[in-house]
py3Dmol code that shows the C-alpha trace and the ligand (Angstrom):
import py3Dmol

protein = """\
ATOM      1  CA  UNK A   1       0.000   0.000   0.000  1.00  0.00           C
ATOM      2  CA  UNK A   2       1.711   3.301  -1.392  1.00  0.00           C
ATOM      3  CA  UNK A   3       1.329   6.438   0.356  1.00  0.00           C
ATOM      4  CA  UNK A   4       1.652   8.689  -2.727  1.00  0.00           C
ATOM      5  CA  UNK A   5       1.844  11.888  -0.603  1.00  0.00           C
ATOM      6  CA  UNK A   6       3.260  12.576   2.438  1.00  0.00           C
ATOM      7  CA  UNK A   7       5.809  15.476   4.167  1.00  0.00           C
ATOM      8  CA  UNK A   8       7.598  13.419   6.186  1.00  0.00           C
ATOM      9  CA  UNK A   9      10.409  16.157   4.950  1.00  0.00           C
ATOM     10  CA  UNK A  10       8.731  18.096   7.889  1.00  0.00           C
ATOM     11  CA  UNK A  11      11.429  17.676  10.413  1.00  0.00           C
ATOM     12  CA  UNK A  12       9.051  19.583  12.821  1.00  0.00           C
ATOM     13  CA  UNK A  13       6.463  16.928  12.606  1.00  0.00           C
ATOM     14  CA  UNK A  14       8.709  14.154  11.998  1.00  0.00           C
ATOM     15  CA  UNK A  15      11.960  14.595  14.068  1.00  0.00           C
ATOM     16  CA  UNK A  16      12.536  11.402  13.139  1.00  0.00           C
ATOM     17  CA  UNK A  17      11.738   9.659   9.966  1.00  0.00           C
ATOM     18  CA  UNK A  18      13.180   6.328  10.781  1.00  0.00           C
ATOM     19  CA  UNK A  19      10.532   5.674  12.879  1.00  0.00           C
ATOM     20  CA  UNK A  20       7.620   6.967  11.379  1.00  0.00           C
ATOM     21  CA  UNK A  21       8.590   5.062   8.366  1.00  0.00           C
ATOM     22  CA  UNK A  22       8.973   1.926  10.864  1.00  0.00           C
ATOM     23  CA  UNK A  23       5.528   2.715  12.310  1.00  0.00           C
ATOM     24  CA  UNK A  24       3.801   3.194   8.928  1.00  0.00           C
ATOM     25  CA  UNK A  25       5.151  -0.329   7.633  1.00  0.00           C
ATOM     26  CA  UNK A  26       4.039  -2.091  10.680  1.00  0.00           C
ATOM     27  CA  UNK A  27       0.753  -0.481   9.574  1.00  0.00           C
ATOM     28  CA  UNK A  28       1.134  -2.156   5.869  1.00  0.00           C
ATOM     29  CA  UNK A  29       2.586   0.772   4.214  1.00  0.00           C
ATOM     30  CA  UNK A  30       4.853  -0.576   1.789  1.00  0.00           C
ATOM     31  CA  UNK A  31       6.287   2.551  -0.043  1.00  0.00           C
ATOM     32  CA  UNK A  32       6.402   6.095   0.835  1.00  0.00           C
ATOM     33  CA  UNK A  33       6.743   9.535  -1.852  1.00  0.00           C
ATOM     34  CA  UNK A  34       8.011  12.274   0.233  1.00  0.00           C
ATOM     35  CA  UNK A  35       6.783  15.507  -1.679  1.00  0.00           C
ATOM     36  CA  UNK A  36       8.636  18.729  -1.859  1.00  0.00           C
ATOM     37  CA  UNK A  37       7.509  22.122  -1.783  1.00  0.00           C
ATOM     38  CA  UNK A  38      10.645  24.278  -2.280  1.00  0.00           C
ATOM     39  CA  UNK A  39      14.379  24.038  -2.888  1.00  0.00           C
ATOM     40  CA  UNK A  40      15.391  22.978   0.701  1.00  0.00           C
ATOM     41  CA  UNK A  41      12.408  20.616   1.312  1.00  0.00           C
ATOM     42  CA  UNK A  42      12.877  18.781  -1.618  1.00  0.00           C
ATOM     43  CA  UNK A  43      16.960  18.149  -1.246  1.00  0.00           C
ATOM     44  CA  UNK A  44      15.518  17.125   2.304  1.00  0.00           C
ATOM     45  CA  UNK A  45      13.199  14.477   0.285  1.00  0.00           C
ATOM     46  CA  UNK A  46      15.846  13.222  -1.467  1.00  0.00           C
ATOM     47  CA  UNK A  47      17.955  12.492   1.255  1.00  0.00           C
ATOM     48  CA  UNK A  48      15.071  10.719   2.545  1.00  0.00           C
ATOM     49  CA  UNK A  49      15.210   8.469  -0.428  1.00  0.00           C
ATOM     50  CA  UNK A  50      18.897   8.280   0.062  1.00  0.00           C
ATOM     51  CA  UNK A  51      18.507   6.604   3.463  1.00  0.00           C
ATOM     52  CA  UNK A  52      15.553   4.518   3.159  1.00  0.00           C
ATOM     53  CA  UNK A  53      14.511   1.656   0.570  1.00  0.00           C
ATOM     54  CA  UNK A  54      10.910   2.145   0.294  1.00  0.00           C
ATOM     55  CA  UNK A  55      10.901   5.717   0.276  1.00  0.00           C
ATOM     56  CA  UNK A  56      10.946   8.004  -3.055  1.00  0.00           C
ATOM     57  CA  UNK A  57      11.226  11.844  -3.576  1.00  0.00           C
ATOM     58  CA  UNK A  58       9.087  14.572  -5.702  1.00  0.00           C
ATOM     59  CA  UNK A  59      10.846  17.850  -6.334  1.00  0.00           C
ATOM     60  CA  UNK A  60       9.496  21.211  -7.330  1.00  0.00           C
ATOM     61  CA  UNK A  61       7.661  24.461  -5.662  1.00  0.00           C
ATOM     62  CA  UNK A  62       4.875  24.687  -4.231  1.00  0.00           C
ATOM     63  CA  UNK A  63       2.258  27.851  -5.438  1.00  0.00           C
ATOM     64  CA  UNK A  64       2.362  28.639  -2.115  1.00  0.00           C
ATOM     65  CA  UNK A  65       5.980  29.099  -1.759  1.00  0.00           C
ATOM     66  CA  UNK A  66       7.052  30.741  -5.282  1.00  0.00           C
ATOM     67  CA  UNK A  67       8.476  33.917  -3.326  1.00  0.00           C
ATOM     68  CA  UNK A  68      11.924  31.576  -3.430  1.00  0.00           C
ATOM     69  CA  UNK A  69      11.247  29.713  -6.982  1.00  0.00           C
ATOM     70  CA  UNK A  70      14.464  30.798  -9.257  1.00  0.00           C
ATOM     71  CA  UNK A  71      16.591  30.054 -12.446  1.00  0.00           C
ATOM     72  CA  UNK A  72      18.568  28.179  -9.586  1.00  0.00           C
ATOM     73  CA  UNK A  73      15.290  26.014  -8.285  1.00  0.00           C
ATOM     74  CA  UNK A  74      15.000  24.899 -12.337  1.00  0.00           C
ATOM     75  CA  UNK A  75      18.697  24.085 -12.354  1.00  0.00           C
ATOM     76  CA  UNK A  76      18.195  22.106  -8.788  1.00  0.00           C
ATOM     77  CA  UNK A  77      15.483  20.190  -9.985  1.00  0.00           C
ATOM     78  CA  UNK A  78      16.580  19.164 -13.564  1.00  0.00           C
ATOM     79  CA  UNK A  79      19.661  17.980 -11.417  1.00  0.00           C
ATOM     80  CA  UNK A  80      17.757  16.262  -8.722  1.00  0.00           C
ATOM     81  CA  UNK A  81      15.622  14.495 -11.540  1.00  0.00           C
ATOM     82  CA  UNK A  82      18.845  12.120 -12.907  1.00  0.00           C
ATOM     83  CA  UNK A  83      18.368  10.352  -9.089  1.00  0.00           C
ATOM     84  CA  UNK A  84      17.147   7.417  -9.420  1.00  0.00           C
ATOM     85  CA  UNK A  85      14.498   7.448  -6.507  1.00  0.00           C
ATOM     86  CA  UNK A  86      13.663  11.052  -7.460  1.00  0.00           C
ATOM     87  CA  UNK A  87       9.836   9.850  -9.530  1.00  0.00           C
ATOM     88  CA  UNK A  88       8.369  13.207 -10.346  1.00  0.00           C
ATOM     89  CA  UNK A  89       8.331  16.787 -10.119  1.00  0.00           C
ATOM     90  CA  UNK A  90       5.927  18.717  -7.679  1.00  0.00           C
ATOM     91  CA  UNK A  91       4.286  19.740  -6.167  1.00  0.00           C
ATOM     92  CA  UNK A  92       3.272  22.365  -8.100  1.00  0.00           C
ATOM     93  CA  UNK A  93       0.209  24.232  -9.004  1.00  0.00           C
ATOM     94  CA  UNK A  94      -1.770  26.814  -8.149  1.00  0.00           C
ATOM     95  CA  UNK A  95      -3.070  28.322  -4.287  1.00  0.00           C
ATOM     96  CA  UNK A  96      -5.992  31.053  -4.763  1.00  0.00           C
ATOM     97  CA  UNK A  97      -7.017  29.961  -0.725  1.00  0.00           C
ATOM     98  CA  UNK A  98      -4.135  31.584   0.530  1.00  0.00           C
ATOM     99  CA  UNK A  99      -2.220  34.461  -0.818  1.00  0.00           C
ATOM    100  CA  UNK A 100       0.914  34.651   0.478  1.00  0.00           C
ATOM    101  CA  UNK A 101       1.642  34.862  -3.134  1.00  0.00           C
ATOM    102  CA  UNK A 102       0.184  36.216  -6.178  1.00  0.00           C
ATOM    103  CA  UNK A 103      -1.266  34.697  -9.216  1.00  0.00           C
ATOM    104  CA  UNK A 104       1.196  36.184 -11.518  1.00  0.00           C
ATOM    105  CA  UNK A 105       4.273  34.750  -9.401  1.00  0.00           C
ATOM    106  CA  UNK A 106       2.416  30.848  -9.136  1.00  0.00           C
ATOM    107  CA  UNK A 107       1.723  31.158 -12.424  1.00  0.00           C
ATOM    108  CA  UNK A 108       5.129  31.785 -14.181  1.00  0.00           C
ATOM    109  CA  UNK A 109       6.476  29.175 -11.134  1.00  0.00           C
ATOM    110  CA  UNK A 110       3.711  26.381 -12.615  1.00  0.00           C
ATOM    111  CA  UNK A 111       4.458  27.447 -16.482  1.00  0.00           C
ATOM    112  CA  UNK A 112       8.243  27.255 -15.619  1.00  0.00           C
ATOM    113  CA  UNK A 113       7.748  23.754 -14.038  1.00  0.00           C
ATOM    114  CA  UNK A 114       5.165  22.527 -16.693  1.00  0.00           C
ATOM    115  CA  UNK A 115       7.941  23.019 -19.516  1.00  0.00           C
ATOM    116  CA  UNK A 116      10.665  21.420 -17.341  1.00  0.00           C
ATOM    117  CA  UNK A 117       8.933  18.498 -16.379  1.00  0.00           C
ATOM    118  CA  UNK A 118       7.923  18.283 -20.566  1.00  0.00           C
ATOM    119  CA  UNK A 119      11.566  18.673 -21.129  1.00  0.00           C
ATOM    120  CA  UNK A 120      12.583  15.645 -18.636  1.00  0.00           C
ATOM    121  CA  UNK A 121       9.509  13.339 -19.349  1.00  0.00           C
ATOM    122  CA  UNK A 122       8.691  13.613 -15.627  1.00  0.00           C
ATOM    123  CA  UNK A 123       5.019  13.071 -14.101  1.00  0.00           C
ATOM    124  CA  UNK A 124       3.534  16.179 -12.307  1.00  0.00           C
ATOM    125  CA  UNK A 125       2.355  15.979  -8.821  1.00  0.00           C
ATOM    126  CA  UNK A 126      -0.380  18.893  -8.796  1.00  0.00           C
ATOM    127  CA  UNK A 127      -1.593  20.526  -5.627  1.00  0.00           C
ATOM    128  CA  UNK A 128      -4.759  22.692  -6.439  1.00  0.00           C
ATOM    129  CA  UNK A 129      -6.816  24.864  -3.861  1.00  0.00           C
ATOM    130  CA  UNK A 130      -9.597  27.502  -5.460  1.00  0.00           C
ATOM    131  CA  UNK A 131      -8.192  27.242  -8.489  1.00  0.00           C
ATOM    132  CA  UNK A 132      -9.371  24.655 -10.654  1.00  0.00           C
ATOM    133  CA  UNK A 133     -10.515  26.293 -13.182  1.00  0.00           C
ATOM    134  CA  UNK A 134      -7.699  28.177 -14.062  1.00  0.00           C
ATOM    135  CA  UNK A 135      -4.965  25.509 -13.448  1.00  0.00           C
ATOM    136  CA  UNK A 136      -7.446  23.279 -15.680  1.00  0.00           C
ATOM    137  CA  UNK A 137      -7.247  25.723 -18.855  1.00  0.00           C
ATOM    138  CA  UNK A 138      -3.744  26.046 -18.780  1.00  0.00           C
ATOM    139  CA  UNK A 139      -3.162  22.286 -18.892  1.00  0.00           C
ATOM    140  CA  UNK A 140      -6.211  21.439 -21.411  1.00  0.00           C
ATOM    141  CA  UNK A 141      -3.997  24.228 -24.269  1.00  0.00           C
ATOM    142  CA  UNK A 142      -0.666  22.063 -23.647  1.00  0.00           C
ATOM    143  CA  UNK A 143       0.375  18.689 -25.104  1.00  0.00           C
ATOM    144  CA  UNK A 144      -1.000  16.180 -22.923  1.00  0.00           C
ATOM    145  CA  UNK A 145       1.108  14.336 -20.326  1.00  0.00           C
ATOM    146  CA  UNK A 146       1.123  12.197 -17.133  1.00  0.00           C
ATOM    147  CA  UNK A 147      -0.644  14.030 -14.260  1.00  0.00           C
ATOM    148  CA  UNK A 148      -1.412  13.341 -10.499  1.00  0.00           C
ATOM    149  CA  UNK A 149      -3.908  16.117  -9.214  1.00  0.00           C
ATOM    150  CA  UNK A 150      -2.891  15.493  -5.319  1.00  0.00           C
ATOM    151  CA  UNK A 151      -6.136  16.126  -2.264  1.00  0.00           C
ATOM    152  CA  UNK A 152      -8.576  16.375  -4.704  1.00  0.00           C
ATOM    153  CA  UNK A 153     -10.780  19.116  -3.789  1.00  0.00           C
ATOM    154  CA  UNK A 154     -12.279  19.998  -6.853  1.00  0.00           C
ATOM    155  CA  UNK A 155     -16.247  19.293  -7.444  1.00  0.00           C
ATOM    156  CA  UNK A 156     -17.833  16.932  -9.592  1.00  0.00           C
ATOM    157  CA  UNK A 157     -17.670  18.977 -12.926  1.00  0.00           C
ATOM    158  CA  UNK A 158     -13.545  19.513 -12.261  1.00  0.00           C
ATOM    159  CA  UNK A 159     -13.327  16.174 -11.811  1.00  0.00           C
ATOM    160  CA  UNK A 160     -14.722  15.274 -15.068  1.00  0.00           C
ATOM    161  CA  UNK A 161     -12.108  17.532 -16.892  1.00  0.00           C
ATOM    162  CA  UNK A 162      -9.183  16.517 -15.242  1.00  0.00           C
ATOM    163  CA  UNK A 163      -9.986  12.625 -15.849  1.00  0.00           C
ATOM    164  CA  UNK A 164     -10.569  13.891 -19.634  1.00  0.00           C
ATOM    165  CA  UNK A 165      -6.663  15.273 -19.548  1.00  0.00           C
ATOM    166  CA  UNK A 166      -5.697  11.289 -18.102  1.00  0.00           C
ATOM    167  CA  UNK A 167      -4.883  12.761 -14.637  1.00  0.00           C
ATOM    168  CA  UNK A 168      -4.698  10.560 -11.596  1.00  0.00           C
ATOM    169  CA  UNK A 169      -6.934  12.030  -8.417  1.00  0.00           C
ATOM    170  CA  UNK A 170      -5.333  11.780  -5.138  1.00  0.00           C
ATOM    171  CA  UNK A 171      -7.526  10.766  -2.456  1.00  0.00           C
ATOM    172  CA  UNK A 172      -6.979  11.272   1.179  1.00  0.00           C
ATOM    173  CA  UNK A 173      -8.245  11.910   4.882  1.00  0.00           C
ATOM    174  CA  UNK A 174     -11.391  14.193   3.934  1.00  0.00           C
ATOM    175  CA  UNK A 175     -12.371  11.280   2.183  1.00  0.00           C
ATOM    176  CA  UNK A 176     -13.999  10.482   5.266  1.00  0.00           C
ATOM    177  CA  UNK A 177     -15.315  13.473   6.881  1.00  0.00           C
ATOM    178  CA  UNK A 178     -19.134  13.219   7.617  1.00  0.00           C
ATOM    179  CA  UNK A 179     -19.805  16.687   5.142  1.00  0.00           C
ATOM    180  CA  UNK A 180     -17.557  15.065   2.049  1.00  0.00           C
ATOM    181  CA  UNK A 181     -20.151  14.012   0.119  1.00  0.00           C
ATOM    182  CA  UNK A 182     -19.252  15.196  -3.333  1.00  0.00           C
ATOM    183  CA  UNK A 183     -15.797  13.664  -2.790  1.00  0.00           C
ATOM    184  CA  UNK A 184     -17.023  10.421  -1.981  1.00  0.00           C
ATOM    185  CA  UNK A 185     -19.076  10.458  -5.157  1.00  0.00           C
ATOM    186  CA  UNK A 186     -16.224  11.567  -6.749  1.00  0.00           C
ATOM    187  CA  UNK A 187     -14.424   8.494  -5.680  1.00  0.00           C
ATOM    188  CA  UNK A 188     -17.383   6.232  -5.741  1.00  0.00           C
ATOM    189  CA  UNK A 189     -18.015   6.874  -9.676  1.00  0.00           C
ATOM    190  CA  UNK A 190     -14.186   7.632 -11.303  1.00  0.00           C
ATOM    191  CA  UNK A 191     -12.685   4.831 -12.966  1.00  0.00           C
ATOM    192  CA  UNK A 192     -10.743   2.843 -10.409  1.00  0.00           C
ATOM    193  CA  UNK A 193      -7.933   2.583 -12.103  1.00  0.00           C
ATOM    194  CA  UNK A 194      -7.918   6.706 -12.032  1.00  0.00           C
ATOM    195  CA  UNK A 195      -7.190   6.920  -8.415  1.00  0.00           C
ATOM    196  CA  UNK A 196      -4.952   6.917  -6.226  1.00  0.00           C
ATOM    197  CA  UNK A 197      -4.675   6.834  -1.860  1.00  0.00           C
ATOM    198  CA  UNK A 198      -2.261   9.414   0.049  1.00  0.00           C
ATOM    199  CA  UNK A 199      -1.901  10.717   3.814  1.00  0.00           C
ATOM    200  CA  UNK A 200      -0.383  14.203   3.035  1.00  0.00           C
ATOM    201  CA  UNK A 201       0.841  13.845   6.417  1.00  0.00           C
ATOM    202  CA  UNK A 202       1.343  15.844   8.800  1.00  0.00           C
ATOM    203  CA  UNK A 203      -2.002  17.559   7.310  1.00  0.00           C
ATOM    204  CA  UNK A 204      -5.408  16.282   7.083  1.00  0.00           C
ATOM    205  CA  UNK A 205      -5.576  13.423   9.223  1.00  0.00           C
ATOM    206  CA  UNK A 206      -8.558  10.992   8.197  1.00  0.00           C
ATOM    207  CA  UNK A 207     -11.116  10.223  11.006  1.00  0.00           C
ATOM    208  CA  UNK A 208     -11.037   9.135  13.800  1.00  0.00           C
ATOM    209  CA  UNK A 209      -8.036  11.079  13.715  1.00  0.00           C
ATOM    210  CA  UNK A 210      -8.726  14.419  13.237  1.00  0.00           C
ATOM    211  CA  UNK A 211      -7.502  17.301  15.335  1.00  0.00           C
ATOM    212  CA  UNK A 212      -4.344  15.292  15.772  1.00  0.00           C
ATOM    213  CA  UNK A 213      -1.396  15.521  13.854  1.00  0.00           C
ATOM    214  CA  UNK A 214      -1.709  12.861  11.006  1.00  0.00           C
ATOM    215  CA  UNK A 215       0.677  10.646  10.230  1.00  0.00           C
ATOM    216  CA  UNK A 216       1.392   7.912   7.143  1.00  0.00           C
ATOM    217  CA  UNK A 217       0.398   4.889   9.146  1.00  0.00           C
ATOM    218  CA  UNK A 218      -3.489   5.945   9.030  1.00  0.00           C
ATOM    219  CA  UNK A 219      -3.533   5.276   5.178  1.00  0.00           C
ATOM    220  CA  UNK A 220      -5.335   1.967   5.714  1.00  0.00           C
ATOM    221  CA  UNK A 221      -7.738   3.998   7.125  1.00  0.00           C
ATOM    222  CA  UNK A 222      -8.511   6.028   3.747  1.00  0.00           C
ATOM    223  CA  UNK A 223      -7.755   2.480   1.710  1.00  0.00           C
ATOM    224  CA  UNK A 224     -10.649   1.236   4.376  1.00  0.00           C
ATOM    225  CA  UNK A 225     -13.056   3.997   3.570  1.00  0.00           C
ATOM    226  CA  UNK A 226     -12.225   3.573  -0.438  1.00  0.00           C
ATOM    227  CA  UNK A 227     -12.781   0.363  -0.074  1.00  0.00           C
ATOM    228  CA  UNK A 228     -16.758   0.937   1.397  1.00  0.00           C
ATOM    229  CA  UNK A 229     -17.586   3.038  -1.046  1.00  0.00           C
ATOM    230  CA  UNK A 230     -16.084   1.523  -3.750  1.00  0.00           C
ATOM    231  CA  UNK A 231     -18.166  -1.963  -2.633  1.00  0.00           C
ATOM    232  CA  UNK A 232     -14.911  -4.016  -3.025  1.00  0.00           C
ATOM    233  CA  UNK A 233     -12.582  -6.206  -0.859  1.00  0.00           C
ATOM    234  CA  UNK A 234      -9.711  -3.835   0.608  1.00  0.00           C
ATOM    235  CA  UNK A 235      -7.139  -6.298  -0.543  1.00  0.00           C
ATOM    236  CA  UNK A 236      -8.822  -6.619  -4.382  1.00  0.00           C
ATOM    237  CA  UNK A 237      -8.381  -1.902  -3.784  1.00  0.00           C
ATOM    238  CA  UNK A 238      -5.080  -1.815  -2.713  1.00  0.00           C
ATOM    239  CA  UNK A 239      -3.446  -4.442  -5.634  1.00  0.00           C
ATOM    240  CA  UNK A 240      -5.303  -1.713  -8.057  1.00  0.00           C
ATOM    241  CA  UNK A 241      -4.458   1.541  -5.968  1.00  0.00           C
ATOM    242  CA  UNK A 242      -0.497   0.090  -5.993  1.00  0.00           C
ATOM    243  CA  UNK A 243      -0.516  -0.823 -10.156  1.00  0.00           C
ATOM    244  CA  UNK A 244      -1.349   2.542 -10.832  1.00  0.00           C
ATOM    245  CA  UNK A 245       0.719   4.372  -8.698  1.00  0.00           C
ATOM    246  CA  UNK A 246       3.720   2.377  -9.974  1.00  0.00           C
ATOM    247  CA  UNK A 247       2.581   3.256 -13.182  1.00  0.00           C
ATOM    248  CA  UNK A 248       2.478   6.551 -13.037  1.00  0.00           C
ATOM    249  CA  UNK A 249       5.721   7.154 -10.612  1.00  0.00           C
ATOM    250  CA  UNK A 250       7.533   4.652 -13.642  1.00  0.00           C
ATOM    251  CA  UNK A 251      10.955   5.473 -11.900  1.00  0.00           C
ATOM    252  CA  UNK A 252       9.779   3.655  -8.604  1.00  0.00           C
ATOM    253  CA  UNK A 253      10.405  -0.006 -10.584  1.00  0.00           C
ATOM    254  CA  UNK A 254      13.340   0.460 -11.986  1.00  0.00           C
TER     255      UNK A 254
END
"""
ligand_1 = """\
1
ZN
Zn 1.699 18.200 -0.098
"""
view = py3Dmol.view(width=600, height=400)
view.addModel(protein, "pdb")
view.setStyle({"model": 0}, {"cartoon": {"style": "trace"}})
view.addModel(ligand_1, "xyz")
view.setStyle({"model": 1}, {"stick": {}})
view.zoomTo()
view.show()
């Protein structure tokens, strides 16, 4: 069972990594993509990788931090992407919740990224928040290529145009909070083979967790509640969840 999303790059969260990692294996956590958000984070991600066998690193910068992305983050990341446990770049995107910075700055940052990742042949890891439409748009007038929307968040319509680009939707903790209906509809009625189970750890902790600090060993938790909606045998999910992430983070097999 592949956590496709987690932060255990948060050294505030996860002082130590070595046992979290322990503790989400015990849980059944097999293999674990630590997810960067800027320059530092994602080095941090890749040492990760470095030091443990099931664990694989995503580079890039995150909408939310462009105030540091640079002609020197593009140079990192091209670099970064010639490790062999480094499977994609993100995440990047776009953040229209918070504004900490502004559309023009996440936008070149996201444009800058798209063509990189194009130029490398490297899957995206998306993060999207109010801002679908837009981030949407700017991938339906490019070239199409291998996408992972992470937390979807988007509604039902969203949804529909992002599958119709071939991108994988990220589901994770608010998967089972009691006012997530869409999302579960979402997830009930998307091709299986379209989706894809993540903590995002240390955020968004799935019930009965919530309010706590979440951590990678709850994904059988959101494989669980999957699993209910999705009227099939947990084991029968996670052997589909698994092939396509695989698939889609190619690098992780070789
Ligand atoms: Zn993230």
């Amino acid at each position: 069972m592949i956590d496709t999303h987690c932060h255990l790059n948060d050294f505030n969260a996860f002082p130590n990594a070595g046992d979290a990692i322990r503790e989400a294996q015990d849980a059944g956590v097999t293999g674990l993509i630590v997810v960067g958000i800027d320059e530092e984070w994602s080095l941090r991600a890749v040492a990760l990788a470095d030091k443990f066998e099931n664990v694989y690193a995503v580079v890039g910068h995150h909408p939310n931090c462009v105030a540091s992305f640079s002609p020197a983050s593009l140079k990192l990341y091209r670099e970064l992407w010639t490790h062999p446990k480094v499977v994609a770049i993100g995440e990047i995107g776009l953040d229209f919740y918070r504004d900490r910075t502004s559309p023009e700055q996440q936008a070149h940052a996201l444009r800058s990224q798209l063509d990189l990742a194009n130029e490398l042949n490297a899957p995206l890891v998306f993060h999207c928040r109010q801002a679908y439409d837009e981030l949407l748009s700017m991938l339906e007038a490019r070239p199409l290529h291998p996408y992972l929307m992470h937390c979807w968040a988007g509604d039902a319509e969203a949804a529909q145009r992002a599958l119709g680009l071939g991108c994988l939707l990220g589901v994770n903790g608010p998967l089972t909070y009691r006012k997530n209906d869409e999302l579960r509809e979402i997830s009930r009625s998307s091709p299986l083979d379209r989706l894809v189970i993540e903590t995002d750890a240390p955020w968004l902790p799935p019930e009965p967790h919530r309010g706590q600090r979440n951590h990678p060993k709850h994904l059988p938790l959101i494989a669980r509640k999957l699993a209910e909606i999705r009227g099939i045998e947990v084991r029968d999910l996670v052997e589909v969840l698994d092939r396509t992430a695989s698939g889609f983070f190619a690098k992780m097999d070789r």
